[in-house]
C-alpha positions as CSV (number, residue, x, y, z in Angstrom):
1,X,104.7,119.4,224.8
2,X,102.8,116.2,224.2
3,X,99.6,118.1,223.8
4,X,101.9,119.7,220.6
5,X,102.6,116.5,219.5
6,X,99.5,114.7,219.3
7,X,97.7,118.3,217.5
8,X,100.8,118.2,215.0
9,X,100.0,114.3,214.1
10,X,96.2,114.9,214.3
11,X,96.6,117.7,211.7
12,X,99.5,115.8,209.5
13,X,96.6,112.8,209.5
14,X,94.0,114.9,208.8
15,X,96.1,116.6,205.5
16,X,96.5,112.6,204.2
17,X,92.6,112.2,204.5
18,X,91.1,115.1,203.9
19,X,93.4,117.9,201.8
20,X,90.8,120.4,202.5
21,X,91.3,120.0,206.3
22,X,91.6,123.4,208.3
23,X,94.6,125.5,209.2
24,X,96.6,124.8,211.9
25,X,96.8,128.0,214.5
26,X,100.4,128.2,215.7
27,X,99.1,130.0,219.2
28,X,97.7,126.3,219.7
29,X,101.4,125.1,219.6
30,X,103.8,125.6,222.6
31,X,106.6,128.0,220.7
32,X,109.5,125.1,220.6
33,X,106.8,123.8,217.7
34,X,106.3,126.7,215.8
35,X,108.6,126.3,213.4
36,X,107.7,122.1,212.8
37,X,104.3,123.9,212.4
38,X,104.8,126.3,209.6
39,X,106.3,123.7,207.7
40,X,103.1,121.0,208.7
41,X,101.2,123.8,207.1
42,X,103.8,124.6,203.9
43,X,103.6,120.3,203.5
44,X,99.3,120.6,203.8
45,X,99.5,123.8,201.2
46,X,101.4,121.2,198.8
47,X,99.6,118.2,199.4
48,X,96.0,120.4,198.5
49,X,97.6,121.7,195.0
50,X,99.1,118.3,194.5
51,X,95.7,116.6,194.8
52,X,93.9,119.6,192.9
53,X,96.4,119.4,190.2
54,X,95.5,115.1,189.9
55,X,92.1,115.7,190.3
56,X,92.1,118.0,186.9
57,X,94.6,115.4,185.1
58,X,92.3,112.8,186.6
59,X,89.0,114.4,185.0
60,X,91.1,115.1,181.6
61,X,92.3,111.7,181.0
62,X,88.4,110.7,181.6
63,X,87.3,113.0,179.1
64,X,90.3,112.2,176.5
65,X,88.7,108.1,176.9
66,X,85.1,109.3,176.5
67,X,85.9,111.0,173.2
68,X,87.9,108.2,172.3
69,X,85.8,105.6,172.8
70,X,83.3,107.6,171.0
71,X,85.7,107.2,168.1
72,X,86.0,103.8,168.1
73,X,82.2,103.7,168.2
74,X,82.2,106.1,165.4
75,X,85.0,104.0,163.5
76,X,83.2,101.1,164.1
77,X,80.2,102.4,162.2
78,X,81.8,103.3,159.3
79,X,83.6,100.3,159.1
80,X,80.2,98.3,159.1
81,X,78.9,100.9,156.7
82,X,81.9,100.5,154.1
83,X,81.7,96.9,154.8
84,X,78.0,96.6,153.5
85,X,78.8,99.2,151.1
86,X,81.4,96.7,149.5
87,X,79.1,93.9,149.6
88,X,76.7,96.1,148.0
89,X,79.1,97.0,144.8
90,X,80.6,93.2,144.6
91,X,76.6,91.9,144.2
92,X,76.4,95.0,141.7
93,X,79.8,94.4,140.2
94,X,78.8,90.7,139.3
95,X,75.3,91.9,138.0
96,X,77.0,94.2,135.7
97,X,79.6,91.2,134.6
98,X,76.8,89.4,133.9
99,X,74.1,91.8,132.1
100,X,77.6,92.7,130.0
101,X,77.8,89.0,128.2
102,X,74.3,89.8,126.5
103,X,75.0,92.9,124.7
104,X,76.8,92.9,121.1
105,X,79.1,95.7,122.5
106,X,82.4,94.7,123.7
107,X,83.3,95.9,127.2
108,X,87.1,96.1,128.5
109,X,87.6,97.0,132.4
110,X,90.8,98.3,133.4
111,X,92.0,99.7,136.8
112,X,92.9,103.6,136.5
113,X,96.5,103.1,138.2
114,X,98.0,99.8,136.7
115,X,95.8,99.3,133.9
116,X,95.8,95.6,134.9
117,X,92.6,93.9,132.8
118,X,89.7,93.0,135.0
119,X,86.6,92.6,133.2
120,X,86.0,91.7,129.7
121,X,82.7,90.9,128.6
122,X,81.8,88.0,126.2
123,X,81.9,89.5,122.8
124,X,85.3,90.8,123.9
125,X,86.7,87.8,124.9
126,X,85.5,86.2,121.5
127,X,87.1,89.3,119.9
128,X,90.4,88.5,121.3
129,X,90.5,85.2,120.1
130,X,89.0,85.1,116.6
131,X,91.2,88.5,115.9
132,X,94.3,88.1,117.9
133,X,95.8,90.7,115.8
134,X,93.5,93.9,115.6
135,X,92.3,92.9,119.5
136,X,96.2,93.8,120.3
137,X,96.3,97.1,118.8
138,X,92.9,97.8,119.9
139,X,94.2,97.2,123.8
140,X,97.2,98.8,123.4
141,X,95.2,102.0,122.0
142,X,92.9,101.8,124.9
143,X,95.6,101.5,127.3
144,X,97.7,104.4,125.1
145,X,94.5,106.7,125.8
146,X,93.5,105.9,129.6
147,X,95.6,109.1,131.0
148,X,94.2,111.3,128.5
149,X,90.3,109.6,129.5
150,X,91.2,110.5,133.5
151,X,92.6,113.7,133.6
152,X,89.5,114.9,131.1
153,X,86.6,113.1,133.4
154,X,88.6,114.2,136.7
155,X,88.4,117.8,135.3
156,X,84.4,117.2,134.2
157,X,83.7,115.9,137.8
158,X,85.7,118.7,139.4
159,X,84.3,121.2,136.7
160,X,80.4,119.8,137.9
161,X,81.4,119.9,141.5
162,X,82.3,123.5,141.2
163,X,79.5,124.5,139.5
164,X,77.3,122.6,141.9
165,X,78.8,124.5,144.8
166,X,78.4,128.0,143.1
167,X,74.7,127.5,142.2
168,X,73.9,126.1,145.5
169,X,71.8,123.2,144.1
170,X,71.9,119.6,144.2
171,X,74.1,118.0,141.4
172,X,71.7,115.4,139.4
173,X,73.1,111.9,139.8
174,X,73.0,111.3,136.2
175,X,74.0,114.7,134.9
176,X,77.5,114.1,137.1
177,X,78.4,110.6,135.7
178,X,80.5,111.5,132.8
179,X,81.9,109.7,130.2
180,X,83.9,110.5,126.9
181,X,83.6,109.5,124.0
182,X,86.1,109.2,121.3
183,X,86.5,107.4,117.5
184,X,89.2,104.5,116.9
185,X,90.8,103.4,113.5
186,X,92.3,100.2,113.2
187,X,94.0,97.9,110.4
188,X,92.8,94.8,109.8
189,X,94.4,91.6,109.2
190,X,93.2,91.8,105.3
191,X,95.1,95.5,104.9
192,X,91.0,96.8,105.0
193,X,89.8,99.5,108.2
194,X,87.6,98.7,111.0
195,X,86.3,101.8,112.9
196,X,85.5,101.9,116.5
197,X,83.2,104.3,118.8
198,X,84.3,103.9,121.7
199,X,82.3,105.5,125.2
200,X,85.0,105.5,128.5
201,X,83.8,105.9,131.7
202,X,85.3,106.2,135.3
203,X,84.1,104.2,138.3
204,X,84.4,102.6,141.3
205,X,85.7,98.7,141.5
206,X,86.1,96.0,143.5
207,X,88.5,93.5,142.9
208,X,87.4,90.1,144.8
209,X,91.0,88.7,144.7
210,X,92.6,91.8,146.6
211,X,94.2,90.9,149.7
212,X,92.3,93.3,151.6
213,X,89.4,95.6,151.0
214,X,91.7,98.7,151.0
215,X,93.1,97.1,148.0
216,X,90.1,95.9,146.6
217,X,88.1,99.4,146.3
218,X,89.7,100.9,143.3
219,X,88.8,103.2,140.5
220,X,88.7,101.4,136.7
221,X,88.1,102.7,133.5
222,X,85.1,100.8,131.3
223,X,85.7,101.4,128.0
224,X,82.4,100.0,125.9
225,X,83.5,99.3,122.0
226,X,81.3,99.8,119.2
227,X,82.1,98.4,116.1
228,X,81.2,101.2,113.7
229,X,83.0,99.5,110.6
230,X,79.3,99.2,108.8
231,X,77.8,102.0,109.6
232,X,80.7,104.0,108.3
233,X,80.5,102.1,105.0
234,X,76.6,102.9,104.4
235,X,77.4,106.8,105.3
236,X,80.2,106.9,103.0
237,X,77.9,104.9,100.2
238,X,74.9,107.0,101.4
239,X,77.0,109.8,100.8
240,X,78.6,108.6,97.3
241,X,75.2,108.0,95.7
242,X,73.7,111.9,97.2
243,X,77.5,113.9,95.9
244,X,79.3,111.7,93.7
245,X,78.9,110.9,90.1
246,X,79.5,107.3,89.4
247,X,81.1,107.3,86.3
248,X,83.7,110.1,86.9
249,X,83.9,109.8,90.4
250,X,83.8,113.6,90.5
251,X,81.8,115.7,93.0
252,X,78.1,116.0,91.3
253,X,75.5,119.1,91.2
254,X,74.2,118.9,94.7
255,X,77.5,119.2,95.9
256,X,78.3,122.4,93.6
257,X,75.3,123.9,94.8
258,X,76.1,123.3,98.4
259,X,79.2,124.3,98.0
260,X,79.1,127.9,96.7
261,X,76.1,128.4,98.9
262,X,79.0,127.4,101.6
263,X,81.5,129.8,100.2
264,X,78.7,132.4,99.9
265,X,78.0,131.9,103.4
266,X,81.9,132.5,104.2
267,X,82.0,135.4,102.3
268,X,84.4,133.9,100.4
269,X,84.8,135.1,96.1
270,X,85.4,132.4,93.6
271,X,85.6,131.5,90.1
272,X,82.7,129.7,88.3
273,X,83.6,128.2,85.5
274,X,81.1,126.4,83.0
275,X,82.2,123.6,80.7
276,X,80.3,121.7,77.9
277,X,81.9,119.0,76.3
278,X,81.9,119.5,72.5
279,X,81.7,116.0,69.7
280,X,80.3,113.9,72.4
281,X,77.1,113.1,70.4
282,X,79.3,112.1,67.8
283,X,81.4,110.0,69.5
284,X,78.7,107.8,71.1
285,X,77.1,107.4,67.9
286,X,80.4,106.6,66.0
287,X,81.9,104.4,68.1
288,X,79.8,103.7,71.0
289,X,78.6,104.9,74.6
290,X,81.6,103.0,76.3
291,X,84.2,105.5,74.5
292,X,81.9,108.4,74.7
293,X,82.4,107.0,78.7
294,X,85.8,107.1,78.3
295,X,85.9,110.9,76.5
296,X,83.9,111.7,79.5
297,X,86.5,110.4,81.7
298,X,89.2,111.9,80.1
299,X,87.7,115.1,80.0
300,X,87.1,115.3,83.9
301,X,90.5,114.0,84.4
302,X,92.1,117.2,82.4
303,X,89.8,119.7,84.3
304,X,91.0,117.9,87.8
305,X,94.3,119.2,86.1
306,X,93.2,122.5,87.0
307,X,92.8,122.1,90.6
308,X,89.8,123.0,92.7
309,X,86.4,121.9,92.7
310,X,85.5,119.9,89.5
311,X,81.5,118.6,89.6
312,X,80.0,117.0,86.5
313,X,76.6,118.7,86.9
314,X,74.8,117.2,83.4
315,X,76.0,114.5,80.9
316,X,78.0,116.5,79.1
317,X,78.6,119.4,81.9
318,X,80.7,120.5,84.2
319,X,81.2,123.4,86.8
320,X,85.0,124.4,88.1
321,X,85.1,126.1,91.3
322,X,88.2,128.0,92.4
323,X,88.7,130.4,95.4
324,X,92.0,131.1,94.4
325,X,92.5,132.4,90.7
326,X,92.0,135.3,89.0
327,X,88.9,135.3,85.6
328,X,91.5,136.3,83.3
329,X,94.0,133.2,84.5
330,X,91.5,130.8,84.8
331,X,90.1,131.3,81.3
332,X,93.9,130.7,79.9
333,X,94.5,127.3,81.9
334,X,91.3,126.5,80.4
335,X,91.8,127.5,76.7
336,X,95.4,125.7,77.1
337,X,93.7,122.7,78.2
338,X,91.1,122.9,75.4
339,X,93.7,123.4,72.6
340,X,95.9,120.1,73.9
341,X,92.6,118.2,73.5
342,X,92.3,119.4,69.9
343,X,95.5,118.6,69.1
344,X,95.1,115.2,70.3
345,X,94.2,113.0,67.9
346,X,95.1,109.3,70.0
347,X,91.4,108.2,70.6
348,X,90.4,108.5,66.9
349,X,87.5,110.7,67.3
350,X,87.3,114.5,67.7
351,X,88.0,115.7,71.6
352,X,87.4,120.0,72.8
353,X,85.3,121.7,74.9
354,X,83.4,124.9,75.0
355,X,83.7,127.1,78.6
356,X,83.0,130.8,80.4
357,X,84.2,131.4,83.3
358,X,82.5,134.2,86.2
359,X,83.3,135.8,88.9
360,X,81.0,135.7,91.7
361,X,82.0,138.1,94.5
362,X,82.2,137.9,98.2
363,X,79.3,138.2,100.4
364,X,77.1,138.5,96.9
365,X,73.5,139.2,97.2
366,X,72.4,137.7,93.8
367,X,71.1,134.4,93.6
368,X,73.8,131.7,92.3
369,X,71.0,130.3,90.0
370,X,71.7,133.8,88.1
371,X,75.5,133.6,87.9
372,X,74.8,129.9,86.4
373,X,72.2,131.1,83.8
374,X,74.5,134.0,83.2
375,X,78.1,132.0,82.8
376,X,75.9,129.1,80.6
377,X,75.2,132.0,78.1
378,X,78.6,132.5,78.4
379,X,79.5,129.4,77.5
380,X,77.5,129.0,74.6
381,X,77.8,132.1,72.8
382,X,82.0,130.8,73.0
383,X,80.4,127.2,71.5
384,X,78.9,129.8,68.4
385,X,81.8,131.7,68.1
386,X,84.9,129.1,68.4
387,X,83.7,125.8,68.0
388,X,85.0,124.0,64.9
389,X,82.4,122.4,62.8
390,X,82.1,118.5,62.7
391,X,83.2,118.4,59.5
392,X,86.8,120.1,59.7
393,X,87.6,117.8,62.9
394,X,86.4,114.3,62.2
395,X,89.2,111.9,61.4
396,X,89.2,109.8,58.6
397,X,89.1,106.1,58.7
398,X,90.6,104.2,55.8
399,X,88.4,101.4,56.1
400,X,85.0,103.8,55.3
C-alpha cells in the first residue's frame, strides 16, 4: 500500500514538472489503486493538452507583439517622413508666398473645402483696396466657380491616372499637374469692362495656424489673375483698323472676301449683291466732302436695312451678303430702297444707287473674284440703263 502511495505522488509530481512525463502502469499499483490511477492518468492527459494548448496561445500572442511592434516601428517612420515632408512644403509654401509679391499677376489661394482665403499675393492685396468694388465681384466669381474648377481637375488627374495605368508608363510630373483655364468679365466702377484670364490650379497646402498637422495638410485652389483689359482693347482696335471701315463702321473688303470664302468653305449659297452709290461726285463738289460723308452714311445705314452682311468695299461701293434670300427678292428690297432715296429730297442734293445682285451656289468651284467681276458688270450696265441723268435730279436753289 504505501509503495502505491508514494508511485501515485511521484507520478502526480512528476505531471506538475514535467507534462511529458511517462505513463503510469496500473500492474505497478496494488488493485485497491487502480481506479485513483486511471484517473492520475485522465488528470496527466489534461494537464499535457492544457499546457500544449498555452504553449500555442503563448507563441501566438508573441507573434501578434512582433508584428505589432513592427507597426509602430513602421508608423513611426511615416510619421517622421510626413513630418519632414510638412516642413518641407511649409519652407516651400513661404517661398512661393514670397516669389508671388514680385509678379504683376494677382494670386488668390483658397482652401478646396471652405473656401476660406489663405494667400493673396501683393498686387492682390493692393487690388482689393484701391478697387474695393470690382475686387468683390471678382472673389465672389472665383469662389462661384471653385466646384466647377475641382470636379474638372479631379476628372483630368483621374483621366491621366488611368491612362498612365493602361500604357504602363510613368506619368511625366509636369504633364499630370493640370490646371484650367477660363476668361472673366467684370464691370467697373466707371460702368466700362475689365477682362480677366484667369489659370486655377489644385494643390496641396499647409496652413501654419491649424491646430494640428492633420488639419493643416489640405488641398487649395490658386487661382493666378491676369488682367487682360488691354490686351483685349488692342485686339479689338487691331481688329477694327484690319475689317472695319472708319467712317461707316461697316464690315470692309477683307472681311467680304473672308467671308464668302467662309461660306464657300461651308458649302453654304448666298446672295451677292453689288451697290454703287450714284450723285456722290456731285454732292462732294456741291456742298462738300463732310455731306458727301454723311450721304455715305446714310446710304450704309439703308442697306443695314436689309439685313445681312453689308461691307463698304471702295468709296463709293458696297457688297450685300445674304444666305437667306432668294435673287428675285433681294433685287426688290433693293429697288424699294433705291426708289425711297429718290424720292427723298431732305438733304438738298440728289440721293440713288445703282445695284446687281448674283447668286453664287453652294460648294461653287469658280473663283469669287469672277462672280464679283461678273455682278460689277451687272451693276453698271443697270447704272446705263436706269440711272437718271444729273440734270433731271439736281435741286434747285433759289439763292443761285
Amino acid at each position: 500500500m504505501e509503495h502505491s502511495l508514494k508511485l501515485l505522488s511521484n507520478y502526480l509530481q512528476n505531471i506538475l514538472e514535467q507534462p511529458e512525463a511517462p505513463a503510469l502502469r496500473p500492474e505497478d499499483l496494488s488493485p485497491d489503486f487502480w481506479e485513483l490511477g486511471e484517473k492520475m492518468a485522465l488528470l496527466a492527459e489534461t494537464v499535457h493538452d492544457l499546457t500544449n494548448q498555452l504553449q500555442q496561445k503563448t507563441e501566438a500572442l508573441e507573434l501578434e507583439n512582433q508584428v505589432l511592434m513592427d507597426n509602430i516601428q513602421a508608423m513611426d517612420e511615416i510619421s517622421w517622413a510626413l513630418e519632414q515632408n510638412n516642413q518641407e512644403l511649409r519652407n516651400n509654401l513661404a517661398l512661393v508666398n514670397a516669389l508671388t509679391d514680385y509678379t504683376h499677376n494677382m494670386i488668390f489661394v483658397y482652401t478646396a473645402d471652405t473656401c476660406q482665403e489663405v494667400h493673396a499675393n501683393q498686387p492682390a492685396r493692393w487690388f482689393q483696396k484701391a478697387h474695393a468694388q470690382t475686387a468683390t465681384q471678382l472673389t465672389r466669381t472665383l469662389l462661384d466657380k471653385q466646384p466647377e474648377i475641382q470636379r474638372q481637375l479631379d476628372y483630368n488627374q483621374k483621366s491621366q491616372k488611368m491612362e498612365t495605368e493602361h500604357s504602363g508608363e510613368e506619368a511625366n510630373s509636369i504633364e499630370c499637374s493640370s490646371s484650367m483655364r477660363w476668361d472673366m468679365a467684370l464691370g467697373d466702377s466707371d460702368d466700362t469692362y475689365v477682362f480677366y484670364q484667369v489659370e486655377s490650379f489644385l494643390i496641396p497646402w499647409f496652413r501654419p495656424d491649424a491646430e494640428n498637422s492633420h488639419d493643416a495638410r489640405k488641398h487649395a485652389i490658386v487661382h493666378i489673375v491676369i488682367d487682360e483689359t488691354e490686351k483685349q482693347r488692342r485686339q479689338k482696335m487691331i481688329y477694327r483698323f484690319a475689317y472695319v471701315d472708319p467712317l461707316t463702321n461697316l464690315k470692309n473688303r477683307r472681311y467680304a472676301m473672308e467671308k464668302m470664302e467662309q461660306w464657300v468653305q461651308e458649302g453654304t449659297a448666298f446672295t451677292l449683291s453689288f451697290i454703287d452709290v450714284d450723285y456722290l461726285k456731285y454732292c462732294n463738289d456741291t456742298f462738300g466732302h463732310e455731306e458727301g460723308d454723311s450721304y455715305l452714311v446714310e446710304i450704309s445705314r439703308a442697306l443695314q436695312s436689309l439685313g445681312g452682311e453689308v461691307c463698304r468695299v471702295g468709296g463709293d461701293e458696297f457688297f450685300v451678303l445674304q444666305t437667306e434670300s432668294a435673287l428675285d427678292e433681294q433685287d426688290r428690297k433693293l429697288e424699294e430702297l433705291r426708289q425711297n432715296l429718290l424720292t427723298d429730297k431732305s438733304s438738298g442734293h440728289p440721293k440713288c444707287f445703282s445695284y446687281a445682285t448674283t447668286l453664287v451656289p453652294a460648294h461653287s468651284a469658280t473663283p469669287l473674284t469672277t462672280y464679283i467681276s461678273d455682278t460689277d458688270t451687272k451693276m453698271y450696265q443697270y447704272k446705263q440703263k436706269y440711272k437718271i441723268p444729273l440734270s433731271d435730279v439736281v435741286y434747285r436753289d433759289d439763292r443761285i
